[in-house]
N, C-alpha and C positions, 0 to 999 in steps of 0.2 A: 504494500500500500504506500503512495504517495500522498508528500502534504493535500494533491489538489483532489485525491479520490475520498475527500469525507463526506460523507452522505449529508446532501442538504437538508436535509427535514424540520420542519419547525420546531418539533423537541428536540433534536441534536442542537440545531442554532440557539435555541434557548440553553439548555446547557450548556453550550458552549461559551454563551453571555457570561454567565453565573459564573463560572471556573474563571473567566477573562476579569471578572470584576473581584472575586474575591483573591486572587494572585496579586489584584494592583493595590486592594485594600492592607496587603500585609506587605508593599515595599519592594513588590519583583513587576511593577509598571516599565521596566526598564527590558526587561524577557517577553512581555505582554507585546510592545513595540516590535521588538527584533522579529516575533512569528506572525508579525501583518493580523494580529488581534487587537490594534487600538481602536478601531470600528467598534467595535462591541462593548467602549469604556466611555464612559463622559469624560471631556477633555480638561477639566477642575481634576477630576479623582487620577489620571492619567498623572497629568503634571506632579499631584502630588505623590504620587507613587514612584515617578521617575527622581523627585529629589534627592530622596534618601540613599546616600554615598553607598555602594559597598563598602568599602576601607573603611568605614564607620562600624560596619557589623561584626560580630566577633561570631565563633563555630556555633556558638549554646545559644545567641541570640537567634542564629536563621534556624536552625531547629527548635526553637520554639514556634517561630513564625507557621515550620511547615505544619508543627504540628496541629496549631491553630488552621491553617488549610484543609491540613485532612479530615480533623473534625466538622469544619463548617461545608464541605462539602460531600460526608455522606460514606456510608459504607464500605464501598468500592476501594476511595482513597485513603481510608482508615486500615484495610488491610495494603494498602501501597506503602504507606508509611510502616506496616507491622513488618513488611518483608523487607524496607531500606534497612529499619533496625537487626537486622541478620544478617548484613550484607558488610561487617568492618574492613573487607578490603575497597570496598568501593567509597563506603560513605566515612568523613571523621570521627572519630571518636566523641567530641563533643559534642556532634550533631545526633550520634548514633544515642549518648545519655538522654536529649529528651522524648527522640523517637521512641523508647522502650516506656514512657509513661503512655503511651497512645491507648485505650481501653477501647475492647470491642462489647463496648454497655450501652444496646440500644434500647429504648423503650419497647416492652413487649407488645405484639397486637392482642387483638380481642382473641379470649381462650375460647369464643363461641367459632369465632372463625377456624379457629386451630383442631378443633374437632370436626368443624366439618370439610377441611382438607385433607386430616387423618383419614375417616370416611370414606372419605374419595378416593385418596390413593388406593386402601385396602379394598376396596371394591364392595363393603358391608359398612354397616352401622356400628359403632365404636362399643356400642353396648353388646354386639357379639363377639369383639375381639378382645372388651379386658373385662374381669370382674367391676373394676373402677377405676375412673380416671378422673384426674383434678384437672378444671377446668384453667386453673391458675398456673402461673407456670413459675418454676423455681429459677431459672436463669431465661436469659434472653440477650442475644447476641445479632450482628448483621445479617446472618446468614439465615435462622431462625432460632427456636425456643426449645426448652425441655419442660416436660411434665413428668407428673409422675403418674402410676398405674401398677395396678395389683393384676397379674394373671388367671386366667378359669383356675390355675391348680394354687392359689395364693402365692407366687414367686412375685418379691419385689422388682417392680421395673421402673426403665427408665426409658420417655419416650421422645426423640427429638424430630419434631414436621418443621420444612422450609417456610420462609417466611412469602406468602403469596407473593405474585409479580414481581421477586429479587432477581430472578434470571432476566427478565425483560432489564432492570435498570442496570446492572451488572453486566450485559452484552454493548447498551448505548454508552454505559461509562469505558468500558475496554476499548470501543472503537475510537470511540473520543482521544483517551489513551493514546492509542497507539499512534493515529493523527499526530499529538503534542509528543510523542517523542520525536517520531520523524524529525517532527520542521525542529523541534528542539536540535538532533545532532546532523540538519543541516543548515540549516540561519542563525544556530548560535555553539558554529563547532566549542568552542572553548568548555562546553558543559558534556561532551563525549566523553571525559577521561571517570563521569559518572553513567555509562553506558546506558543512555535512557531506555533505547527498544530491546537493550538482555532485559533489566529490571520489567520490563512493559511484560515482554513473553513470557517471564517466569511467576508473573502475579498473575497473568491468564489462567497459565496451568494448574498454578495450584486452585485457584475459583472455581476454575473447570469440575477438580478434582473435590474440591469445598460440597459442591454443589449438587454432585450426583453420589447420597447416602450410600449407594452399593459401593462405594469405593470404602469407606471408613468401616464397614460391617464385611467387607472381604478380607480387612487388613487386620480387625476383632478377631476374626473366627480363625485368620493364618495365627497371630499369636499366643490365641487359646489354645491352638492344635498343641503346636511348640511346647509350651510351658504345662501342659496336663498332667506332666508325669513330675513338674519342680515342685518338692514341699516349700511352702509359706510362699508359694506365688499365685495370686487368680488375677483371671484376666475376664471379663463380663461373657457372659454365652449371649450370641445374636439366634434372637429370635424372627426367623427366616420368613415366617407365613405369616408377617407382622413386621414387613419391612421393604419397602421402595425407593427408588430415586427421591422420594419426597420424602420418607418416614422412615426414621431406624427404632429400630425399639431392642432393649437391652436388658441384661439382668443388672439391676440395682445391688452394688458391692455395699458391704458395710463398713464404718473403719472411720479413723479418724483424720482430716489432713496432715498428712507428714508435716509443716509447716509451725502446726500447734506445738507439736512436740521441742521441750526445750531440756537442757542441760539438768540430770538430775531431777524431773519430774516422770510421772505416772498420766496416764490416761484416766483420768474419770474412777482414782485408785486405785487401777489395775495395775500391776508390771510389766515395764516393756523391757524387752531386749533391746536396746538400743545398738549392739553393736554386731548382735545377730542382722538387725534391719539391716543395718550398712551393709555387712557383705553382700548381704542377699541380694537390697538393690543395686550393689555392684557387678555383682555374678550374673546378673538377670541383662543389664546391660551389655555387658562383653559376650553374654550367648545372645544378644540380638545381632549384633554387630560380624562378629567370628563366625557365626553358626548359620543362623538365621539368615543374612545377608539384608534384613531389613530392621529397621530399627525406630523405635518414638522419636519423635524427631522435638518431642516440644517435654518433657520430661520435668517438669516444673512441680512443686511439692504440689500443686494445688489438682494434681494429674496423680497422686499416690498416695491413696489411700492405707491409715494402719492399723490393722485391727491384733491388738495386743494377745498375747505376749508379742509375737514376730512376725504375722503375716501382711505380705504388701497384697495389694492389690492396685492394678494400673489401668489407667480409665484414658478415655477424648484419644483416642487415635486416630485424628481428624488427619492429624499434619507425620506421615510417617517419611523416610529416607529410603533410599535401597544403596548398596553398596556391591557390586560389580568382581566378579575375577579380578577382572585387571586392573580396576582401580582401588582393591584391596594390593594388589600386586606393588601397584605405586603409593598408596600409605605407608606398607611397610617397608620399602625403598628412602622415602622421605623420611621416618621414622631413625630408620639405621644410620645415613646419611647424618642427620641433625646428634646422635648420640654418639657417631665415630667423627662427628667433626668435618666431614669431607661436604665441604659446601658443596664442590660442582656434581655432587651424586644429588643432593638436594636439589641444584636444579637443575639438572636433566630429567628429575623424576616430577618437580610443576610441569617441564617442559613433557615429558608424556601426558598429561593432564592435563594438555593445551590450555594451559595457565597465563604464558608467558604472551605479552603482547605485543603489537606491529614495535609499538616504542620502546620495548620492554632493554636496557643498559645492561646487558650482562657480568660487565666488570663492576657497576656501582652496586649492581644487586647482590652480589659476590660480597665485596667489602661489608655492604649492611648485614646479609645473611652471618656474615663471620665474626661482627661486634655483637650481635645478638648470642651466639651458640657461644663466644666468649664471656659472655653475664654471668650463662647460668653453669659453665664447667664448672664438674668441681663439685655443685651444690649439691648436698643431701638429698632427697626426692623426698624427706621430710617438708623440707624446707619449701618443697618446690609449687607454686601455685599454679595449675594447669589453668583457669582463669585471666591472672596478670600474661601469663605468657602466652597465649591464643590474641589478647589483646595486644602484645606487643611485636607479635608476629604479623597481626593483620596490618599495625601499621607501616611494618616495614615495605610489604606487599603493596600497598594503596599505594605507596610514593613512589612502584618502579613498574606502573601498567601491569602488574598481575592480579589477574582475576580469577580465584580456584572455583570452581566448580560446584554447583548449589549444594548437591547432597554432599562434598565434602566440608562444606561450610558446615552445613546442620549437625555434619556428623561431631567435628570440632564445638561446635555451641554446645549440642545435649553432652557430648562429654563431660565439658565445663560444669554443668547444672547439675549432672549426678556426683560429677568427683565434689562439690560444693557442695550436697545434702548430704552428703557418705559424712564430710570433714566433719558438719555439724553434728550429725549423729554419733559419730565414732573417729574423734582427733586422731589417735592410735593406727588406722587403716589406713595405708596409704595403698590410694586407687592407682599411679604408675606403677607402684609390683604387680598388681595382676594386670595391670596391661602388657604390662614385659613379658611374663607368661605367655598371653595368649598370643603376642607380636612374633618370640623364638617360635611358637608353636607351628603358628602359620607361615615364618620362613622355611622350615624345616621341611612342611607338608611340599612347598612349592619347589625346592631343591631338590628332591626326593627322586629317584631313580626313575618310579613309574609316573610321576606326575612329567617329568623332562623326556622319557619316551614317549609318552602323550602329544606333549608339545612339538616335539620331532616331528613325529607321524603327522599331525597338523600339518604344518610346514614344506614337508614333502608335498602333500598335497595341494596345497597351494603351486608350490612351484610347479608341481607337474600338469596344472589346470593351466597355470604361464601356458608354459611350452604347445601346449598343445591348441590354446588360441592365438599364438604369436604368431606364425604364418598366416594366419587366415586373417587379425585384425593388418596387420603390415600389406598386405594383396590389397585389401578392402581401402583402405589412406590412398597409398598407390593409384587406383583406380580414380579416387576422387582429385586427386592433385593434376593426372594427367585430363580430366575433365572440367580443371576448374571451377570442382565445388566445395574448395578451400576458402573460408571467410576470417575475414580478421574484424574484429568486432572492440569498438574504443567505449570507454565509459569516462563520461568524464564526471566529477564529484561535483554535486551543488551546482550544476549548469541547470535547475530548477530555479533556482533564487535569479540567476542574469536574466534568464526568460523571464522572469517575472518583471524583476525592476526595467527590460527591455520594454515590456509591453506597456506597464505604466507608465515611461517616459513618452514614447511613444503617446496613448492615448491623451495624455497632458496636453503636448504638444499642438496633436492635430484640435484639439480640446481649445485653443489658443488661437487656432489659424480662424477655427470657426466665428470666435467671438470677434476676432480683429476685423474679418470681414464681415460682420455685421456691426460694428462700429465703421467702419471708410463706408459701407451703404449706408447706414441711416443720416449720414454726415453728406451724401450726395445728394439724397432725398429731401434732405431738410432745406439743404442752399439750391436746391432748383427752385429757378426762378418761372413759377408756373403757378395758374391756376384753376389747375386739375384738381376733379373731385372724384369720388369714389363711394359710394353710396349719400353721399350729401357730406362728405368727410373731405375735408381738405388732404391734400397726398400730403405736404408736411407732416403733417401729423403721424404719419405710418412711419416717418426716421426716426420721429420721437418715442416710439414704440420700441422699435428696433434697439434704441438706447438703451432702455428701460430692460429689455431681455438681457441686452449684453451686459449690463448691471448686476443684473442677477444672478448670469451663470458665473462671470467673473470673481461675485462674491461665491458661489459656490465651489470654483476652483481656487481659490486662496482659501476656503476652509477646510478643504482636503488633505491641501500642501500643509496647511498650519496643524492640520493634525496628528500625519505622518509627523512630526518631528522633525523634516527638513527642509531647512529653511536657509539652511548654505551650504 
């Protein structure tokens, strides 16, 4: 899609208003200009939005600002701003602090409506699918609401329906989107090095994936499979004939937020294990990751349920990760690399993980990577805070065009937030020994005779698929080159924006011939010396008309020029 393919519709346009006015309200009037959106702003709020200096702002002020945007404009860009805040090689760290206050706390709708889109989706009346259901809903998010509900056999559940017409404004917001990235990383390259259309394509995907329940209740029933046989772990059973695109319905865990839990207290008198929890929630992690190849991607205490003495139970696997062969292959590449020291194994191993970019300095990123792995040599793994350092690795990344890869991001963030509930639970645990564990384990596996016969065998085959289409593609080129159906084909970057500002000069112009020549007519009209009439109308009269037009239009092209911004 191009800036000029956004669908004109009067609700796009109007949305599009609204985004163009509340961006100039919060100080970005000056981006508003640059994507040919000052049409859409009053030239008072414009002006005022253009005064305010960058070099004035500092990182926490403009994320404030955004955040104040994404709130004011709605669901769509309240999870835009949730995924900037996951994103610390792209966005700064200061900016990234207020983005993570952003709360997806929308007003609930009517629980009457919510019932009868339950209804609907299941194909029956709600009163044959649960013993009871509360009309009221216990939480309520953009996306939609949970209720609660008792089962025909009394199992507690838990029941989440979309919020009506979210997919309707969620498709004109992504188009929009993707629109305002474009002309963003082509009318205001300087904001590419925060990759507007990856971040655009990867808030689609996960909406996408938000939005259609079978995704979150396949990714349920894959981790309950897994973990059936682990004592003190449960994971919710999905209840299948009670669940659609629109409606997931769950069994209700019991247990208290991990979160409550503090240093030397009980549950509600009971005894906890505290340090049982930890490993378990540690151990349960590294068999997502290692085993599983898919992993919670959002692992937050308020996701982990305790139900004393020790059992967790792990809930919202909205937002899950998947982790890859190969890109397990190049973790633990990266991994070895950062703990023997050998920077350039470290990046060769981003650089498998097409990390590394057009701009990307190899000898500065070198230098930074080697001040960094010199911090922490040395240090205890006591000591060591997987947290500060995921932070101080992503800034190093931001500053040399690398951009790792979403699920290794997530994978890196939920690390952080379990090795960070583990500490709090149980100081004593440190969460890098059993990553060491499973890291040698999984080198080991990949070294391994049959696993590198495997690979072999691959490989052959590949080549021997080469060989055996090399003659035939090589004949094929041949045939084409001796026939002249070789094309060489030029792109040039941003040759949108010269056509555009070609065609407005242009129009301007001929805009100007028009009016000058009905200023020299009505100027000849009026000094003829005659007197001719025209319905009982003096012809004079008709130059003075003529004036009066070119008056008008003249003042209408000086308010165009004067609104565009350029004026020398």
């Amino acid at each position: 899609m191009t800036p000029l393919q956004f669908t004109r519709s009067v609700r796009s346009l109007n949305r599009l208003r609204q985004v163009a006015m509340v961006l100039t309200q919060h100080g970005f009037g000056h981006v508003v200009a640059r994507i040919n959106l000052a049409r859409f702003v009053p030239v008072w709020m414009l002006r005022r939005g253009k005064r305010r200096p960058e070099t004035a702002e500092t990182p926490t002020s403009i994320g404030r600002h955004i955040v104040d945007i994404c709130t004011e404009l709605g669901p769509t860009f309240i999870k835009l701003g949730q995924l900037l805040s996951t994103r610390p090689d792209v966005v700064p760290a200061d900016v990234l602090g207020e983005l993570r206050r952003l709360q997806d706390d929308v007003a609930p709708f009517d629980g009457a409506v919510a019932l009868q889109s339950i209804a609907k989706e299941l194909g029956r009346p709600v009163e044959e699918c649960f013993a009871f259901i509360e009309s009221t809903p216990i939480a309520s998010g953009s996306i939609g609401q949970v209720h609660r509900a008792v089962a025909r056999d009394g199992t507690q559940l838990v029941v989440k329906v979309r919020r009506p017409g979210i997919e309707d404004v969620i498709k004109l917001d992504m188009q929009l989107l993707a629109w305002l990235a474009q002309s963003l990383e082509s009318l205001v390259p300087e904001l590419n090095v925060y990759r507007p259309t990856l971040l655009v394509a990867e808030l689609e995907q996960m909406l996408t994936r938000e939005l259609d329940y079978i995704n979150e209740a396949s990714a349920t029933s894959r981790f309950a499979r897994a973990f059936a046989g682990d004592e003190g772990i449960r994971i919710p059973r999905v209840y299948w004939d009670l669940t659609g695109p629109r409606v997931l319905t769950l069994e209700a865990l019991s247990g208290t937020n991990a979160s409550a839990l503090t240093d030397g207290a009980d549950v509600e008198g009971i005894y906890v294990d505290r340090r049982l929890i930890a490993r378990r929630i540690a151990e349960c992690f590294l068999k997502q990751v290692f085993e599983l190849g898919v992993f919670h991607a959002d692992p937050h205490p308020g996701n982990l349920l305790i139900d004393p003495p020790a059992t967790v139970g792990l809930i919202d696997f909205g937002q899950t990760g998947g982790i890859t062969d190969d890109v397990m292959t190049q973790i633990v590449v990266l991994v070895y690399g950062a703990v023997s020291r050998e920077v350039d194994v470290v990046i060769d191993g981003l650089a498998d993980l097409g990390a590394l970019g057009a701009e990307t300095d190899r000898r500065q990123l070198h230098r930074a990577l080697q001040t960094l792995l010199d911090k922490y040599y040395g240090l205890p793994l006591k000591r060591l805070d997987p947290g500060t350092l995921m932070s101080e690795f992503s800034e190093v990344v931001r500053h040399h065009d690398v951009v790792v890869p979403r699920d290794v991001l997530m994978l890196f963030k939920a690390m952080g937030l379990v090795a960070g509930i583990c500490a709090r639970l149980d100081p004593e645990l440190i969460m890098l020994e059993l990553l060491d564990e499973r890291l040698r384990k999984v080198l080991r596996e990949r070294l391994s005779p049959p696993r590198l016969a495997r690979g072999a065998a691959l490989w052959s085959w590949h080549l021997l698929s080469i060989a055996r289409q090399a003659p035939g593609q090589l004949r094929e080129g041949m045939r084409r080159l001796a026939a002249g159906g070789w094309r060489l084909r030029i792109r040039h970057e941003n040759i949108d924006r010269l056509t555009n500002e070609l065609d407005r000069s242009s129009n301007r112009l001929a805009f100007s011939v028009v009016i000058a020549a009905i200023i020299v007519g009505s100027s000849v009209v009026v000094s003829a010396n005659t007197s001719l009439t025209v319905f009982d109308i003096k012809f004079q009269y008709f130059g003075i008309v003529g004036y009066l037009i070119a008056g008008v239009l003249g003042l209408g092209l000086s308010w165009a020029i004067f609104r565009s911004g350029r004026l020398h």
